[in-house]
C-alpha positions in Angstrom: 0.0 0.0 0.0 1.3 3.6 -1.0 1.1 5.8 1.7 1.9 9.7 1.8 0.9 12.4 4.3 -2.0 14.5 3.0 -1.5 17.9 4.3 -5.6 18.7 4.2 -6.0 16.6 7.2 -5.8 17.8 10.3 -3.4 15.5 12.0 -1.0 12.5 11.6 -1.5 9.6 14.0 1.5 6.2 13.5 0.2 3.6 15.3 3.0 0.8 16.0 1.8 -2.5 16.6 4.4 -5.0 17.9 5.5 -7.5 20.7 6.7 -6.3 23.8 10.6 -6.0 23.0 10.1 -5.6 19.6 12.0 -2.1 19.0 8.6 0.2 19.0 9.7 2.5 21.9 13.4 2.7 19.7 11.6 3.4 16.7 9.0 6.3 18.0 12.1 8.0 19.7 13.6 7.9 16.7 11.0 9.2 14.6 10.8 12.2 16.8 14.7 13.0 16.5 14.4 12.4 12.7 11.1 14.6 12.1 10.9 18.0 11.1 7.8 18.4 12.6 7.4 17.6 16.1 5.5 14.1 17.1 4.1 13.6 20.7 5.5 9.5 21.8 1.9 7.7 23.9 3.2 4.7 24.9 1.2 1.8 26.5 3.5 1.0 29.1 2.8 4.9 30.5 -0.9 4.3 30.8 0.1 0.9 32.4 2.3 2.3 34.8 -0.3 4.7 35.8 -2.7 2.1 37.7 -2.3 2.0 41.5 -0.1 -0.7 43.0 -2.6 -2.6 43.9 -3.9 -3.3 40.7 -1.2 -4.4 39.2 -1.3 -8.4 38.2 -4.9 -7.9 39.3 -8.1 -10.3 37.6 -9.6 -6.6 36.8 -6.6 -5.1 35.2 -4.0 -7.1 33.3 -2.9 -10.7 34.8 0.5 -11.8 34.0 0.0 -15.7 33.9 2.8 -18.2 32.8 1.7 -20.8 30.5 1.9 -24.6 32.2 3.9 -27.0 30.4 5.3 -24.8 27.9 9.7 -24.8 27.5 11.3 -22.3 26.7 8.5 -19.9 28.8 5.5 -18.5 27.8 3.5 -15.7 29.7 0.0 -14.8 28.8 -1.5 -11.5 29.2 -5.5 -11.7 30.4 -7.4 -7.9 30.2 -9.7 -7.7 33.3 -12.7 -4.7 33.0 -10.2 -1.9 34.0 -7.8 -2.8 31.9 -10.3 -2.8 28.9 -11.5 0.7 30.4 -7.7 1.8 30.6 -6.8 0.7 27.0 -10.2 2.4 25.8 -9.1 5.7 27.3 -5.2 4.9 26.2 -7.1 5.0 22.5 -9.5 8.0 23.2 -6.1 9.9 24.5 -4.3 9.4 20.9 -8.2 10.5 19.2 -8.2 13.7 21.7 -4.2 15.0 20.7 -5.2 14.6 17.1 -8.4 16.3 17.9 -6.3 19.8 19.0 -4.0 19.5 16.2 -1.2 17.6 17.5 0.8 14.5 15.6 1.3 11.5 17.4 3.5 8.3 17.9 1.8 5.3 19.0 3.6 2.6 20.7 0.9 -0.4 21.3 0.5 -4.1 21.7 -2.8 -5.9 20.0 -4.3 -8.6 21.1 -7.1 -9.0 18.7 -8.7 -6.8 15.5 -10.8 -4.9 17.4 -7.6 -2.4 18.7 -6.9 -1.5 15.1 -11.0 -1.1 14.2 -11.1 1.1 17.3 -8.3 3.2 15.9 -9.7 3.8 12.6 -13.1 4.7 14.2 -11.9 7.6 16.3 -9.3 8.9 14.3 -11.7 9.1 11.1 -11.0 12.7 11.1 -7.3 12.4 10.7 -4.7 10.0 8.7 -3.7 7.1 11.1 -0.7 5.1 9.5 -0.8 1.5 10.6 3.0 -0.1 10.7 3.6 -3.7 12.1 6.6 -3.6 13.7 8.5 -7.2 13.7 11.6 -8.6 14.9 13.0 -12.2 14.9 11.9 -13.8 17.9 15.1 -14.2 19.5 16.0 -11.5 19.5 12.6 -10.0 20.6 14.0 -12.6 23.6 17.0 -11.1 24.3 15.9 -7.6 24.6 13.2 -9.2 26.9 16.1 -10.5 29.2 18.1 -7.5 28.8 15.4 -4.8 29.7 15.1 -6.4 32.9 11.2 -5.2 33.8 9.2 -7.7 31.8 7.9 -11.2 33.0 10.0 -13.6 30.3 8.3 -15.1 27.7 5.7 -12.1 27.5 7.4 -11.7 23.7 7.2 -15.7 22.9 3.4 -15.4 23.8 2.6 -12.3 22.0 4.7 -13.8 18.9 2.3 -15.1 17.2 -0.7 -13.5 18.3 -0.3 -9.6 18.0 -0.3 -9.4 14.1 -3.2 -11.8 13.3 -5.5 -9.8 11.6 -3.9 -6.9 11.6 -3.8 -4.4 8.4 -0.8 -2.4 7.8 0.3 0.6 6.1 4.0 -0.2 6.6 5.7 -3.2 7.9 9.5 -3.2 9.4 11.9 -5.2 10.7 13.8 -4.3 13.7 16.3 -6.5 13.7 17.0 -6.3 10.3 17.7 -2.2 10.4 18.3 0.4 13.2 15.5 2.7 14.3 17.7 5.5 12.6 17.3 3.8 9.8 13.7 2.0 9.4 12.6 6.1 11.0 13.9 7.8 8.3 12.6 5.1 5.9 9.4 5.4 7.0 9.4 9.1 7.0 10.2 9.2 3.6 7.1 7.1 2.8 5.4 9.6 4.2 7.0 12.6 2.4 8.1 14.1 5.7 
């Protein structure tokens, strides 16, 4: 698909879709440096990290389970009511910034179609850019390891779940290219 910014509408929303550890926090920061223009970064892990303590690995916000008899480790991720209501307003967050005129750097994890159809519904006012953001699983693993705040295996789980369904604008590899590289790649695609 050929994608270009169109400058009759009102505001530019890219929407990365990836595993945890994939490169999508890399990537966003590097689009902003690379940008001429200047990009706001939401990032799922910030509304995450903004539920109480309590709540966290809680039935009615996210649940962190391991998967039983799985080798090497596998860790699902179940969405309780708040969570949904957190992701929800997470989504309605990106649609209000584009609302007042400001661009805007997703960085998301999708556990189904619905995420992406949600996105296109509120930001039918504005050009959302869709990019899948892979990486070879082990190496998705190792950054896992290496980031030191994530339950291992979240990024084995996710694998093969987070792009199912999924329709993209852009795809890009992370462990194929840099973020320098695949940002200013994609910014070109976009004529900025």
């Amino acid at each position: 698909m050929s994608v270009s910014w169109r400058p009759d509408v009102m505001a530019l929303v890219v929407i990365l879709n990836g595993t945890t550890s994939a490169g999508k926090t890399s990537l966003a920061r590097a689009i902003q440096e690379a940008a001429l223009r200047p990009f706001l970064h939401v990032q799922m892990d910030d509304f995450l990290n903004m539920q109480p303590g309590w709540l966290k690995d809680h039935v009615d916000g996210f649940v962190f389970l391991p998967v039983e008899g799985v080798t090497p480790p596998e860790v699902s991720v179940e969405t309780g009511p708040f969570g949904k209501r957190l992701m929800d307003g997470m989504r309605r967050s990106v649609a209000a910034m584009a609302e007042a005129g400001l661009d805007v750097i997703v960085d998301d994890v999708w556990m189904g179609d619905g995420e992406q159809q949600e996105y296109r519904r509120l930001l039918n006012n504005h050009q959302p850019v869709f990019v899948g953001v892979h990486s070879a699983l082990e190496v998705a693993e190792a950054r896992e390891v290496a980031r030191g705040d994530r339950d291992i295996g979240q990024a084995r789980w996710q694998f093969s779940r987070v792009h199912v369904g999924a329709e993209y604008d852009l795809e890009v590899d992370t462990s194929q290219e840099s973020p320098d590289v695949l940002a200013r790649s994609l910014l070109d695609r976009l004529g900025l």
